[in-house]
C-alpha positions as CSV (number, residue, x, y, z in Angstrom):
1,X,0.0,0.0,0.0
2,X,1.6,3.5,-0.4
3,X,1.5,6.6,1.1
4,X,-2.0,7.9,-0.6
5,X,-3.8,5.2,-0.3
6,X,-2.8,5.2,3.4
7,X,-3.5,8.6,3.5
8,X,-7.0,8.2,2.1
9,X,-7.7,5.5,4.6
10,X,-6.5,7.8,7.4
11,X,-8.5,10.6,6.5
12,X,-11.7,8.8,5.7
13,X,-11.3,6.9,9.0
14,X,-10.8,10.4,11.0
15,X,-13.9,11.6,8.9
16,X,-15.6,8.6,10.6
17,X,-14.9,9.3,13.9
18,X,-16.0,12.5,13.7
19,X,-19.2,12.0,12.5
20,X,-19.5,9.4,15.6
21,X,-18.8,12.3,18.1
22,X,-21.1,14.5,16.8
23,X,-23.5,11.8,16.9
24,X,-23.1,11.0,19.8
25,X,-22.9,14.3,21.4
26,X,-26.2,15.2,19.6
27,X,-28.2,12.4,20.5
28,X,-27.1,12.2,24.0
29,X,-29.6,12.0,27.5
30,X,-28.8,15.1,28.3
31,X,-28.8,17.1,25.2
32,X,-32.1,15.5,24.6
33,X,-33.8,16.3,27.8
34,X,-32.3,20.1,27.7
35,X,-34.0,19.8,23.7
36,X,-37.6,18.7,25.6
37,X,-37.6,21.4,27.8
38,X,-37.2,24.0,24.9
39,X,-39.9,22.1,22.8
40,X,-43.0,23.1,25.1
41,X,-41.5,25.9,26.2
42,X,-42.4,27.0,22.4
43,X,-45.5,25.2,22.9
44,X,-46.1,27.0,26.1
45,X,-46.0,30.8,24.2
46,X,-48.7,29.6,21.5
């Protein structure tokens, strides 16, 4: 294997682990009880 394909791999794999975080840090208990709380407090002002 040379360098660029090793490259590509390297940089698709960080690309991947990114996209994990994010996910994870999105979808998260806490982020999506702090994201309930802001839902009826919109309902609330209708």
């Amino acid at each position: 294997m040379d360098l660029a394909s090793m490259l590509y791999l390297g940089v698709t794999f960080g690309l991947f682990v990114v996209f994990v975080l994010i996910f994870m840090h999105t979808y998260s208990k806490k982020r999506k009880e702090e994201g309930e709380i802001a839902k009826y407090r919109m309902l609330d002002d209708d």
